[in-house]
C-alpha positions as CSV (number, residue, x, y, z in Angstrom):
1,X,8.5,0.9,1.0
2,X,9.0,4.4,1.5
3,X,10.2,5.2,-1.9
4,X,7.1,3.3,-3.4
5,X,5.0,6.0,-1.0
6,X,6.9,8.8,-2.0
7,X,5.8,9.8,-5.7
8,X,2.2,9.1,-4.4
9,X,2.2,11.9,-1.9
10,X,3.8,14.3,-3.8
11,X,1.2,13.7,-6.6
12,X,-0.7,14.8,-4.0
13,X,-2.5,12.2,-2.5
14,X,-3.2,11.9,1.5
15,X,-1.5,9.5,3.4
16,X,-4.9,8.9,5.6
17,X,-6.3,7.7,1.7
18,X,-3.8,5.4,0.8
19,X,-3.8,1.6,2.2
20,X,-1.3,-1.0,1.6
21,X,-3.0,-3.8,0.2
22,X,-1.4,-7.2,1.2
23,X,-1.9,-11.2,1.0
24,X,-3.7,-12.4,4.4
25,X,-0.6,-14.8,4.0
26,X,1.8,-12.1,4.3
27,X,3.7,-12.0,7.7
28,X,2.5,-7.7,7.6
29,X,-0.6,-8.7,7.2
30,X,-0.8,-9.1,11.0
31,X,-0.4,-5.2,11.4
32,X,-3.5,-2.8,11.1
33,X,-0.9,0.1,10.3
34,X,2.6,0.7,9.6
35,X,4.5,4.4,10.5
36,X,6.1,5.9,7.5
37,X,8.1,8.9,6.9
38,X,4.8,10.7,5.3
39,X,2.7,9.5,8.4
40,X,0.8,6.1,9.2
41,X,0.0,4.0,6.3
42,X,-2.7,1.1,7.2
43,X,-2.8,-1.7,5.8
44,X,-5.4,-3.9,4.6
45,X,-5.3,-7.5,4.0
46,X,-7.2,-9.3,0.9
47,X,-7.5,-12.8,0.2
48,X,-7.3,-12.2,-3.4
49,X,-4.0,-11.0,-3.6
50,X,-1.9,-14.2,-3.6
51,X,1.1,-14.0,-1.2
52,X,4.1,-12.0,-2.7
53,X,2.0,-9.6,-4.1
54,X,1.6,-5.3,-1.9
55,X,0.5,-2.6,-4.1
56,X,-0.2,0.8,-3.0
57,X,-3.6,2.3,-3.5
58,X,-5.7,5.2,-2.4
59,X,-9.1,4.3,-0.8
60,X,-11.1,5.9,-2.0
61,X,-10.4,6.9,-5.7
62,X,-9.7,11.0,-6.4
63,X,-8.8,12.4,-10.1
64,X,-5.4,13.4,-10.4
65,X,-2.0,12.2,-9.1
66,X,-0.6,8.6,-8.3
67,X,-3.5,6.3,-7.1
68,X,-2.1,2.7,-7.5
69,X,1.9,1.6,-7.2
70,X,3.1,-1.8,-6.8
71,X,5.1,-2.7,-4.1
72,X,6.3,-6.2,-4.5
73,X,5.1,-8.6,-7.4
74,X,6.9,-11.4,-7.1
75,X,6.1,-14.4,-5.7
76,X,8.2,-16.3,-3.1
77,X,10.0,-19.0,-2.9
């Protein structure tokens, strides 16, 4: 996870902006937030994205820098 985070926050984005976007499937999806090296990173849950699926994205959108990253696109057995 962490190395996903990392070339978002040194783009520049906040760690306060940036949710990790999950399946309401997913067994994270549970959490409300997670603790990271760069801070607490919540996470939000989505019934669009189909189980298997976390991408990184900052809420909301600022110019500049890394504002989307995937995290896992695969989806499970």
């Amino acid at each position: 996870m962490e190395h996903k985070l990392a070339p978002v926050v040194r783009s520049g984005k906040r760690i306060e902006a940036i949710r990790l976007m999950v399946s309401e499937e997913a067994d994270i999806a549970s959490r409300t937030d997670i603790g990271t090296a760069f801070g607490t990173l919540q996470i939000e849950a989505s019934s669009a994205i189909p189980k298997g699926y976390a991408y990184l994205l900052e809420k909301p959108l600022t110019p500049g820098g890394i504002s989307f990253a995937w995290v896992t696109k695969r989806k499970p057995p």
